[in-house]
PDB file of N, CA, C and O in Angstrom:
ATOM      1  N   UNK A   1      -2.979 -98.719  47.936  1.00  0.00           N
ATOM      2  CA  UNK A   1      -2.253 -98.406  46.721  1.00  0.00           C
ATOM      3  C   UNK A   1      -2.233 -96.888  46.567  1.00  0.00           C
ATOM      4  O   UNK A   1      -3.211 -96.336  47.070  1.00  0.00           O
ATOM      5  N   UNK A   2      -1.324 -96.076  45.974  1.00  0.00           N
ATOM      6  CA  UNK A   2      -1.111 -94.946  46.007  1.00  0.00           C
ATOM      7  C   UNK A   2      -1.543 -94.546  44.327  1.00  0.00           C
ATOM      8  O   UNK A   2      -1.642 -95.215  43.298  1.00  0.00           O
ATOM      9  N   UNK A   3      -1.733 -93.083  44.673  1.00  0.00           N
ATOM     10  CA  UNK A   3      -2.498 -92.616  43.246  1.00  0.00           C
ATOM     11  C   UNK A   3      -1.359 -92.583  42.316  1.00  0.00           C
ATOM     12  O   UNK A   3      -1.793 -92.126  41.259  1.00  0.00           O
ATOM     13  N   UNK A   4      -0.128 -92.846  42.213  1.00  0.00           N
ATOM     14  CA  UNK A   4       0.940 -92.699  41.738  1.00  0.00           C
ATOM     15  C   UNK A   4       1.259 -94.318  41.174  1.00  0.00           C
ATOM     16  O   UNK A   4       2.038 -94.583  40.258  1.00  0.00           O
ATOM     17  N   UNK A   5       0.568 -95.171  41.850  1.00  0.00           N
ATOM     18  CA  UNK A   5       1.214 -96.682  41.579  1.00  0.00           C
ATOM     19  C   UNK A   5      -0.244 -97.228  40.424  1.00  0.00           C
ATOM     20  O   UNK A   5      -0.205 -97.925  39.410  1.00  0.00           O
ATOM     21  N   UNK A   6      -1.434 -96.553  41.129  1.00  0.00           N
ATOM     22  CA  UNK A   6      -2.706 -96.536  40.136  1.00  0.00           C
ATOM     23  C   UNK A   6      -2.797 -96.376  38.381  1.00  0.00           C
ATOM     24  O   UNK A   6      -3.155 -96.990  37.376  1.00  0.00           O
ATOM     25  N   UNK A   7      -2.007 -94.684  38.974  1.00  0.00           N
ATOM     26  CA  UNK A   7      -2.231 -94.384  37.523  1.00  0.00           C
ATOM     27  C   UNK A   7      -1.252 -95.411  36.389  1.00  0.00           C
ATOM     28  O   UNK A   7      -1.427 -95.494  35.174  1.00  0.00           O
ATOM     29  N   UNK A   8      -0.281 -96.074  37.153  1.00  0.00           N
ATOM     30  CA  UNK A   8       1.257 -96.659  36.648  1.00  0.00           C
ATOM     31  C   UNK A   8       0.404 -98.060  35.788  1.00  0.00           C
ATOM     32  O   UNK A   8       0.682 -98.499  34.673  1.00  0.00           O
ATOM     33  N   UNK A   9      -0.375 -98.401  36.464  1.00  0.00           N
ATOM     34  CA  UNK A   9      -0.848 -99.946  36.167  1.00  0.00           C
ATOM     35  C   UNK A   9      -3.011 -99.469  35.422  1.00  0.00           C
ATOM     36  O   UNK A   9      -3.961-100.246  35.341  1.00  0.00           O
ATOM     37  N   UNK A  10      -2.963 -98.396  35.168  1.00  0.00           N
ATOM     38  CA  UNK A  10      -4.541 -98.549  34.862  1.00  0.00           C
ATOM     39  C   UNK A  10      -4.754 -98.795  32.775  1.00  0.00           C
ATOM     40  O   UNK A  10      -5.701 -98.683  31.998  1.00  0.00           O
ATOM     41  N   UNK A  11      -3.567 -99.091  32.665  1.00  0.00           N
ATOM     42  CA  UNK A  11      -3.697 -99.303  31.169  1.00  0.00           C
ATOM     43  C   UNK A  11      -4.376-100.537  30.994  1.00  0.00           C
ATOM     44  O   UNK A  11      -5.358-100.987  30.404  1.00  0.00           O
ATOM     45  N   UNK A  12      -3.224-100.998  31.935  1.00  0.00           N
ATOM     46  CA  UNK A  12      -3.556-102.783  31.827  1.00  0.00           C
ATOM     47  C   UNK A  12      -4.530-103.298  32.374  1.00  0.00           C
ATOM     48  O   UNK A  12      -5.037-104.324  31.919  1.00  0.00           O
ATOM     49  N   UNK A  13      -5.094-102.541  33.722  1.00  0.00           N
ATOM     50  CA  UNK A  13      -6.974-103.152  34.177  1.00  0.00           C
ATOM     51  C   UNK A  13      -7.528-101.998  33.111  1.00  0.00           C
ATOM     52  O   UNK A  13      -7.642-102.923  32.308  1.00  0.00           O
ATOM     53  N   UNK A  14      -7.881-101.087  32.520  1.00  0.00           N
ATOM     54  CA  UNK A  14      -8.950-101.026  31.848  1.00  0.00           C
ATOM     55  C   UNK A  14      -8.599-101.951  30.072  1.00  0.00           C
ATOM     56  O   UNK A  14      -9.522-102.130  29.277  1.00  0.00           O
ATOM     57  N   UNK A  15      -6.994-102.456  29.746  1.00  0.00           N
ATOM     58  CA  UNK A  15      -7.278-103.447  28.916  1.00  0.00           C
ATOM     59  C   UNK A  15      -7.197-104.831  29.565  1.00  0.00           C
ATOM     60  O   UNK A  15      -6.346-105.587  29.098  1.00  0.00           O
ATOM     61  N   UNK A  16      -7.900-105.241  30.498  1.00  0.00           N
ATOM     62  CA  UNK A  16      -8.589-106.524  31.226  1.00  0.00           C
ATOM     63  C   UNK A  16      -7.216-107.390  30.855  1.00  0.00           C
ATOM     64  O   UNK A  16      -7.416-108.575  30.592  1.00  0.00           O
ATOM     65  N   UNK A  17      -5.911-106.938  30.809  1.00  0.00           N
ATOM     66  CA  UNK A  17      -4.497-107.508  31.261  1.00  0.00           C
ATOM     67  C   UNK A  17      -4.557-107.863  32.391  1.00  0.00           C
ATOM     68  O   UNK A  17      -3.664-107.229  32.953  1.00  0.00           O
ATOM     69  N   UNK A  18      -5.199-108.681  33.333  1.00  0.00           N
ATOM     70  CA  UNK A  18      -4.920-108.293  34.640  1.00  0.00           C
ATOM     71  C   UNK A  18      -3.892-109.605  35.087  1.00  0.00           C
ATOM     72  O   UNK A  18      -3.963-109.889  36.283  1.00  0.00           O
ATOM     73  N   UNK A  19      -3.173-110.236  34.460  1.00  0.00           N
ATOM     74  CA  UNK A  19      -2.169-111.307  34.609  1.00  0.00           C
ATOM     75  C   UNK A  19      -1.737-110.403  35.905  1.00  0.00           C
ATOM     76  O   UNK A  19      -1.912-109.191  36.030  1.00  0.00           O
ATOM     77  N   UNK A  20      -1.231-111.148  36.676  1.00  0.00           N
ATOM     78  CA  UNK A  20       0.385-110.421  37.535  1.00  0.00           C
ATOM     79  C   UNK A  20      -0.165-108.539  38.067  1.00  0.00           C
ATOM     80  O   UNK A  20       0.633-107.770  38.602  1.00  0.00           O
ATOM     81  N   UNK A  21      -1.659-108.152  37.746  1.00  0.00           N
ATOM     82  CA  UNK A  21      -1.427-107.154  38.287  1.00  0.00           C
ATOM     83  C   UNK A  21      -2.529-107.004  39.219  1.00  0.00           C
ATOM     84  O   UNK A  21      -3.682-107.360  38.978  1.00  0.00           O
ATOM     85  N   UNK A  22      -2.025-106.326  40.568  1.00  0.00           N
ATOM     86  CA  UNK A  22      -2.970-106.215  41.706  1.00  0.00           C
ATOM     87  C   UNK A  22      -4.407-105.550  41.210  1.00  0.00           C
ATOM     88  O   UNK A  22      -4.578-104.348  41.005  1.00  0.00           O
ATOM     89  N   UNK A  23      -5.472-106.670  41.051  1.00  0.00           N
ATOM     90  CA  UNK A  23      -6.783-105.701  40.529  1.00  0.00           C
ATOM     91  C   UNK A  23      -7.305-105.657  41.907  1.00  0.00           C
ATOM     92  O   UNK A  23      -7.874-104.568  41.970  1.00  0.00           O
ATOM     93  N   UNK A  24      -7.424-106.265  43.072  1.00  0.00           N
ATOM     94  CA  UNK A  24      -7.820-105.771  44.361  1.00  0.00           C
ATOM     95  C   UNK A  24      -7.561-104.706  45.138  1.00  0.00           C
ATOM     96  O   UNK A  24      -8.361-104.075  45.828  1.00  0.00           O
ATOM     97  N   UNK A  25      -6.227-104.507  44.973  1.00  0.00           N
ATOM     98  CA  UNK A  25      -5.713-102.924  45.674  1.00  0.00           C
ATOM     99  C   UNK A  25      -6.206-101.557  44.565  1.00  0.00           C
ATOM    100  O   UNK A  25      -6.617-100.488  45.016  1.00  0.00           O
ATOM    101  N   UNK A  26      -6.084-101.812  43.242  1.00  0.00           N
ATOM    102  CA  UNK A  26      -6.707-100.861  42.310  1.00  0.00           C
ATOM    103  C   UNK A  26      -7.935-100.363  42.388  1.00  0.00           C
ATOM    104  O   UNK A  26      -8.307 -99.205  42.577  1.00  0.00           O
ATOM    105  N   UNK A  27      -8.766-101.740  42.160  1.00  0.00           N
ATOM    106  CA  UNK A  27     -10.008-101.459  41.808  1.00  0.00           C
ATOM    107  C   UNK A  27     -10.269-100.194  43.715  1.00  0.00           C
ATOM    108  O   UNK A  27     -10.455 -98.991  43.896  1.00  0.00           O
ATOM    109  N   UNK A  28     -10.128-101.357  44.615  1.00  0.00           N
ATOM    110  CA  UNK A  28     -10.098-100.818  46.357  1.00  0.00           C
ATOM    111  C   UNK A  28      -9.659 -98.949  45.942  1.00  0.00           C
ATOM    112  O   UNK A  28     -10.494 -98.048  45.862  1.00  0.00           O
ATOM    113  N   UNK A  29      -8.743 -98.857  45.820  1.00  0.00           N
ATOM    114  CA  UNK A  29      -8.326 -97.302  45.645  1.00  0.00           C
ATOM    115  C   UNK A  29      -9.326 -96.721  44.580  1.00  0.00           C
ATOM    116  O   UNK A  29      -9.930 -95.734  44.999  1.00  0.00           O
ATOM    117  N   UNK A  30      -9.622 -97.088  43.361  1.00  0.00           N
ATOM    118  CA  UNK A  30     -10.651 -96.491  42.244  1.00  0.00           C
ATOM    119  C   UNK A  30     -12.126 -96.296  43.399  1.00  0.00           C
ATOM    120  O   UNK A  30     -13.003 -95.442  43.270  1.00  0.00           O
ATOM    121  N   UNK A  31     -12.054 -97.209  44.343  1.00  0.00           N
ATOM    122  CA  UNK A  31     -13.518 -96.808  44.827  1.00  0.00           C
ATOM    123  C   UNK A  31     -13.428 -95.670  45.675  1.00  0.00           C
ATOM    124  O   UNK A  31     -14.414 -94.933  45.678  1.00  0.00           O
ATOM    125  N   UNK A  32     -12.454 -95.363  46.401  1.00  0.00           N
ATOM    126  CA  UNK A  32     -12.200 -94.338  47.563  1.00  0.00           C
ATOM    127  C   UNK A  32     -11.183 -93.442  46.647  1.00  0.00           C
ATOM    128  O   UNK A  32     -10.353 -92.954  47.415  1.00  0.00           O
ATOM    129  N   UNK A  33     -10.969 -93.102  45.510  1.00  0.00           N
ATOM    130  CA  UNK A  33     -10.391 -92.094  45.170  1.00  0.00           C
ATOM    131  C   UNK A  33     -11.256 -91.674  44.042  1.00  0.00           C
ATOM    132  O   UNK A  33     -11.691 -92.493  43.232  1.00  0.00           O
ATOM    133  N   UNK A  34     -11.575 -90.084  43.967  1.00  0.00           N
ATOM    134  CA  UNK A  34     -12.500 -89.775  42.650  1.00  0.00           C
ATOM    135  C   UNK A  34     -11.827 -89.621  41.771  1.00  0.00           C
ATOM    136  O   UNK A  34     -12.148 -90.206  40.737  1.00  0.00           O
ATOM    137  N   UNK A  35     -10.222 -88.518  41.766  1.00  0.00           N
ATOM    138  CA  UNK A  35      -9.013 -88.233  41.103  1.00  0.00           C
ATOM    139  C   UNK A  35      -8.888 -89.402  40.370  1.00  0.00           C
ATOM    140  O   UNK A  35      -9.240 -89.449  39.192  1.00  0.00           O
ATOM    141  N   UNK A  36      -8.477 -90.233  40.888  1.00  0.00           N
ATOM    142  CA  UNK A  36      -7.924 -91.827  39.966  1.00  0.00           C
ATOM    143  C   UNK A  36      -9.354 -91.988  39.328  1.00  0.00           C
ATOM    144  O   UNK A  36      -9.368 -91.827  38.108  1.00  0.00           O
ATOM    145  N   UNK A  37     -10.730 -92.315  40.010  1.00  0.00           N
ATOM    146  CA  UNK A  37     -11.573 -93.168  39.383  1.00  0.00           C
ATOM    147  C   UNK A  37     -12.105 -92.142  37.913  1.00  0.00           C
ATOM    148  O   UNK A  37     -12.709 -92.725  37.013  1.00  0.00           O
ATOM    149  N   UNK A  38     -11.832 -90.679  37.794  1.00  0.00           N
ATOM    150  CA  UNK A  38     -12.295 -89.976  37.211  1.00  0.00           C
ATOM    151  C   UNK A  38     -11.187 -90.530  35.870  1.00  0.00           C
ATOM    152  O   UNK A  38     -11.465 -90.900  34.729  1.00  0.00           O
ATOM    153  N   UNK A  39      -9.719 -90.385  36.648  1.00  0.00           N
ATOM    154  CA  UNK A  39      -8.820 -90.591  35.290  1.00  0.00           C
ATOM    155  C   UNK A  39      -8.943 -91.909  34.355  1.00  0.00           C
ATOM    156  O   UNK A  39      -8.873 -91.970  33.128  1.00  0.00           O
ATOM    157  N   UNK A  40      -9.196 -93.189  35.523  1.00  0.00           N
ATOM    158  CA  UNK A  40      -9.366 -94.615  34.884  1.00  0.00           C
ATOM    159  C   UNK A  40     -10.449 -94.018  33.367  1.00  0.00           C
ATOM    160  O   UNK A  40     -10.100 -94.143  32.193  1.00  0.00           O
ATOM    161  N   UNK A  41     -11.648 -93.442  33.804  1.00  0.00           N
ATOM    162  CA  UNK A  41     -12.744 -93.169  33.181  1.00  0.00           C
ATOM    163  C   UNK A  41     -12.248 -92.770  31.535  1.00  0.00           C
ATOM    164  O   UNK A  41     -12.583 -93.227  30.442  1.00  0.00           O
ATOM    165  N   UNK A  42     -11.273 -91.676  31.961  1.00  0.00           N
ATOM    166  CA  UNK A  42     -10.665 -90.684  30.531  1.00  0.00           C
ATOM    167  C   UNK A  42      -9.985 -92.064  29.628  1.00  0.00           C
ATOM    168  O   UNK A  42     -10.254 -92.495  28.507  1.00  0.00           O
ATOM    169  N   UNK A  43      -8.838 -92.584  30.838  1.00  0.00           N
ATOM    170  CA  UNK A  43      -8.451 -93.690  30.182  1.00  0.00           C
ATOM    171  C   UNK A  43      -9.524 -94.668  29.569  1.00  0.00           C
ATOM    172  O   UNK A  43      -9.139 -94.552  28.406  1.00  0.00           O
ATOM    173  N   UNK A  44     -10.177 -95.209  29.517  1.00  0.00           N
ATOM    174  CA  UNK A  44     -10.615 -96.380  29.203  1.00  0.00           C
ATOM    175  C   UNK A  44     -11.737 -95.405  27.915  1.00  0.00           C
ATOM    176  O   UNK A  44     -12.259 -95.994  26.968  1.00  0.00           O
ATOM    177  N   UNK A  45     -11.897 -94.055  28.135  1.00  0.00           N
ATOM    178  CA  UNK A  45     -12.967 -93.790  27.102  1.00  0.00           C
ATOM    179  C   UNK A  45     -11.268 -93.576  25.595  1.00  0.00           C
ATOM    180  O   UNK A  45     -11.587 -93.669  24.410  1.00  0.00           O
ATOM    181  N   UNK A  46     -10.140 -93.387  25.861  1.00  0.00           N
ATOM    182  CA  UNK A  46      -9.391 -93.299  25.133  1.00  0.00           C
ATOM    183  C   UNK A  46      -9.305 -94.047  24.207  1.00  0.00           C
ATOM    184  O   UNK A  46      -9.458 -93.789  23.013  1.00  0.00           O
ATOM    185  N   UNK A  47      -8.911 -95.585  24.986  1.00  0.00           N
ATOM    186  CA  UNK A  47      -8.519 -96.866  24.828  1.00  0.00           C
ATOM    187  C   UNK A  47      -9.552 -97.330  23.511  1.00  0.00           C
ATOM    188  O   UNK A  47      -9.075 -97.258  22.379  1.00  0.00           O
ATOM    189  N   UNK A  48     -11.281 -97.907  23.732  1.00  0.00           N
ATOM    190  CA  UNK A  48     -12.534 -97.291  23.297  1.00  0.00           C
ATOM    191  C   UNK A  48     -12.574 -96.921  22.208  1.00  0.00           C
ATOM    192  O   UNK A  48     -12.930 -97.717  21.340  1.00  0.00           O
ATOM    193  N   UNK A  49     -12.267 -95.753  21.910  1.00  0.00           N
ATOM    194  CA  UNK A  49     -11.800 -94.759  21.068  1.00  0.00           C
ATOM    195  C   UNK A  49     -10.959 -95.842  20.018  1.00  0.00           C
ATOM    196  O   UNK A  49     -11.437 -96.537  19.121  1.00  0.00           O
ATOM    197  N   UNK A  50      -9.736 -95.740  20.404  1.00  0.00           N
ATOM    198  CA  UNK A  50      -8.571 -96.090  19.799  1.00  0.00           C
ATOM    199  C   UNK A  50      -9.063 -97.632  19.089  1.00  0.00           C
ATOM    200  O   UNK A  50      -8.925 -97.912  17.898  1.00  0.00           O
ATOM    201  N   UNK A  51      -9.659 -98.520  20.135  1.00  0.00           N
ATOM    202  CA  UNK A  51     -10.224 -99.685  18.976  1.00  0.00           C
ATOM    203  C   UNK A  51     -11.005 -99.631  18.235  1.00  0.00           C
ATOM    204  O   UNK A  51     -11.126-100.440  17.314  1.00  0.00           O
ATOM    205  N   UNK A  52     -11.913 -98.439  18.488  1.00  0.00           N
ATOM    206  CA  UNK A  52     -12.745 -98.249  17.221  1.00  0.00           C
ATOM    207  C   UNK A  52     -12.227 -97.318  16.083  1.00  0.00           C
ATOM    208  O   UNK A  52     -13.002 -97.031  15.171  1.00  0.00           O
ATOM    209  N   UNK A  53     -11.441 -97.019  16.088  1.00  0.00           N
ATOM    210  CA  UNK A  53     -10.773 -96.183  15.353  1.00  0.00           C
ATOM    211  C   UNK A  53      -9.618 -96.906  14.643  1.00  0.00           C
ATOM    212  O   UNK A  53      -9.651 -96.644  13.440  1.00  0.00           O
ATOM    213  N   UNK A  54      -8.581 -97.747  14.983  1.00  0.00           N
ATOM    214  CA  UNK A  54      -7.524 -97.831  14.312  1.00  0.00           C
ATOM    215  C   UNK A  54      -7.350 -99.236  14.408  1.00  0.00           C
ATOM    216  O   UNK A  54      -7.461 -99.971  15.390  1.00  0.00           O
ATOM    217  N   UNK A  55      -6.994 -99.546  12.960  1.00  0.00           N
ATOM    218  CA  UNK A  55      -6.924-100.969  12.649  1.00  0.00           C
ATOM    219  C   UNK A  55      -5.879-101.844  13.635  1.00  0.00           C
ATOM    220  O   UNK A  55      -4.966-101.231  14.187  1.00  0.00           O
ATOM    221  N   UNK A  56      -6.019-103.158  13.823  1.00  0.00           N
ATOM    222  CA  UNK A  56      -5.148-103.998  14.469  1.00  0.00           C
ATOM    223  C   UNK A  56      -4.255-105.141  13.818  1.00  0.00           C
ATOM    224  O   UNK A  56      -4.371-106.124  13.086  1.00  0.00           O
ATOM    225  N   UNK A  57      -3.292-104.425  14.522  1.00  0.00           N
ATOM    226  CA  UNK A  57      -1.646-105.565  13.610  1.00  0.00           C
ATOM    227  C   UNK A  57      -1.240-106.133  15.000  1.00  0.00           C
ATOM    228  O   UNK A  57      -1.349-105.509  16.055  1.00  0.00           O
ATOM    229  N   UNK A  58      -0.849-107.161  14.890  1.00  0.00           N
ATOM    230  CA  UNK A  58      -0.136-107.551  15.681  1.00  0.00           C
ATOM    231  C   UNK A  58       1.084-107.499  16.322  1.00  0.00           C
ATOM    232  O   UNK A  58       2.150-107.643  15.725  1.00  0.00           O
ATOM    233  N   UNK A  59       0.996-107.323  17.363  1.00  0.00           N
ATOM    234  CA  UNK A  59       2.208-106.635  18.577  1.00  0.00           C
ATOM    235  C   UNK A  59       3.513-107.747  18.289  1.00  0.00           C
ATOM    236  O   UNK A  59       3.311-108.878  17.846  1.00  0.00           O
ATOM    237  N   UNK A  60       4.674-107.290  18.574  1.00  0.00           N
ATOM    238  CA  UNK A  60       5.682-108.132  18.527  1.00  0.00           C
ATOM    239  C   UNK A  60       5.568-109.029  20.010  1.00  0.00           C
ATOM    240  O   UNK A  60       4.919-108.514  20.920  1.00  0.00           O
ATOM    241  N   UNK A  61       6.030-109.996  20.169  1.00  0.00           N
ATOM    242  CA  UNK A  61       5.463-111.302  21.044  1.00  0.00           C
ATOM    243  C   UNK A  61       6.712-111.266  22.609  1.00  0.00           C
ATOM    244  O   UNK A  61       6.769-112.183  23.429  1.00  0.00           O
ATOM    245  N   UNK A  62       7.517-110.069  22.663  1.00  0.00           N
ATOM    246  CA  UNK A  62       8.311-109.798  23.945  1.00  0.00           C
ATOM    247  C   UNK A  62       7.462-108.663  24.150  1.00  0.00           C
ATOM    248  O   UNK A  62       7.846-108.153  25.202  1.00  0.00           O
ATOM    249  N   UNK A  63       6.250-107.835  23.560  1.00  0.00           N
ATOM    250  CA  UNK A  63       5.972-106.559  23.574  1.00  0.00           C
ATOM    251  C   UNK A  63       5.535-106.317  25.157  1.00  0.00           C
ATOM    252  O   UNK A  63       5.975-105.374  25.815  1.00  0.00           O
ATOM    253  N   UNK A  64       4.560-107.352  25.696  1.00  0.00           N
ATOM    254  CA  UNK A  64       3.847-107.604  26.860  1.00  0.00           C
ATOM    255  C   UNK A  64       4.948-107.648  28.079  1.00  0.00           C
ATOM    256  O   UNK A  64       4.781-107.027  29.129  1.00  0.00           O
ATOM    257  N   UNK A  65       5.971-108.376  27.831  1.00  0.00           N
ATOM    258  CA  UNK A  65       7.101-108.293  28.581  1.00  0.00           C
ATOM    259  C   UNK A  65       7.579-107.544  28.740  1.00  0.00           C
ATOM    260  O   UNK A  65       7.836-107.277  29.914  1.00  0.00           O
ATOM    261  N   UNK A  66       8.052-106.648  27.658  1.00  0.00           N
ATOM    262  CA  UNK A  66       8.682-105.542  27.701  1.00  0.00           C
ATOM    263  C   UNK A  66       7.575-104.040  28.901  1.00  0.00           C
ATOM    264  O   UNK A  66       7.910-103.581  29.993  1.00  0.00           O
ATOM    265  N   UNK A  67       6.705-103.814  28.323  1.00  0.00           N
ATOM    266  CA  UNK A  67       5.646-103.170  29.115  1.00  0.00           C
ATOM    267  C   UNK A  67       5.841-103.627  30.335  1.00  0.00           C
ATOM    268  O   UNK A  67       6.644-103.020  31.043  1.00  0.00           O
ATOM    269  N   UNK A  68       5.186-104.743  30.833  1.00  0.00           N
ATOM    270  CA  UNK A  68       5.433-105.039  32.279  1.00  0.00           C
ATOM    271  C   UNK A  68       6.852-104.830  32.947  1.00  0.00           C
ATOM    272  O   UNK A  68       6.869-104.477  34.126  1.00  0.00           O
ATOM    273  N   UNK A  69       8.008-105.018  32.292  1.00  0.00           N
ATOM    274  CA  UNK A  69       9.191-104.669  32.943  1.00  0.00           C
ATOM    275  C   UNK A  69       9.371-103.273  33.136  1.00  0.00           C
ATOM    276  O   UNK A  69      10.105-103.021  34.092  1.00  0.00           O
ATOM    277  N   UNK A  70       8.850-102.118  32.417  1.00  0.00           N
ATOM    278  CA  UNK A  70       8.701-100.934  32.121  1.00  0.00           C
ATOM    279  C   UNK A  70       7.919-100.657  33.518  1.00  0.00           C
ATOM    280  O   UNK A  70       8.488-100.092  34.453  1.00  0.00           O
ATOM    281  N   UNK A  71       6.255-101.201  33.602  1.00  0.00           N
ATOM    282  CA  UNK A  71       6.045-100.865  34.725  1.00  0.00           C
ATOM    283  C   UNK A  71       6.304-101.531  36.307  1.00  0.00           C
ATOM    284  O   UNK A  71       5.598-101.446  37.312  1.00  0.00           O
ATOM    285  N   UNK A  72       7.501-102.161  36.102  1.00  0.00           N
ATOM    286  CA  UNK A  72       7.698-102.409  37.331  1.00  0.00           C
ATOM    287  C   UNK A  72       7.044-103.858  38.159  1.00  0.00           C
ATOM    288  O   UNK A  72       7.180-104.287  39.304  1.00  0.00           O
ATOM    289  N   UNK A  73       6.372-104.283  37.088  1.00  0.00           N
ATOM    290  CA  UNK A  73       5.669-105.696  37.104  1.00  0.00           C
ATOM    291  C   UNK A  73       6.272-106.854  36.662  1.00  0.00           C
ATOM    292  O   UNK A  73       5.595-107.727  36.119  1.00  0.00           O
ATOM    293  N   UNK A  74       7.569-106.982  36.840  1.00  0.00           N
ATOM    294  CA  UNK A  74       8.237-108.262  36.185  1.00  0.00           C
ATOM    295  C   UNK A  74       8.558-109.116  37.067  1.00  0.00           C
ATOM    296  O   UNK A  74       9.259-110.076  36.748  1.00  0.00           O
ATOM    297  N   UNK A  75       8.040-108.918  38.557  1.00  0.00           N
ATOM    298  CA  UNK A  75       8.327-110.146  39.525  1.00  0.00           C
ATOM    299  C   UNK A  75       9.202-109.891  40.534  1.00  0.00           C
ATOM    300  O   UNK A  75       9.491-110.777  41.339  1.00  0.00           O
TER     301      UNK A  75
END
């Protein structure tokens, strides 16, 4: 997996989305890349952050769809 296709899909493995998305080639590249495994890190301390911080409403119900078609994950 390329550090370019990593960074594209690390929203959704550090929010444990992992429906439909390659967590074997990711996680595989997070171990042999420090660049990515450093950024996953920033990401997920963001994410973290953000649930402890800001209340939760519920997403509109194509929202997940929509995202995945965005990244290129729609099949």
């Amino acid at each position: 997996m390329s550090c370019h296709r990593a960074r594209r899909v690390l929203f959704l493995w550090v929010d444990r989305d992992r429906e439909r998305l390659p967590v074997e080639p990711l996680e595989r590249h997070l171990d042999e890349c420090p660049e990515c495994r450093e950024h996953a890190v920033r990401v997920e301390r963001v994410v973290l952050l953000m649930r402890s911080r800001c209340r939760r409403n519920a997403a509109p119900g194509d929202l997940a769809v929509r995202i995945r078609t965005l990244l290129g994950l729609d099949g």
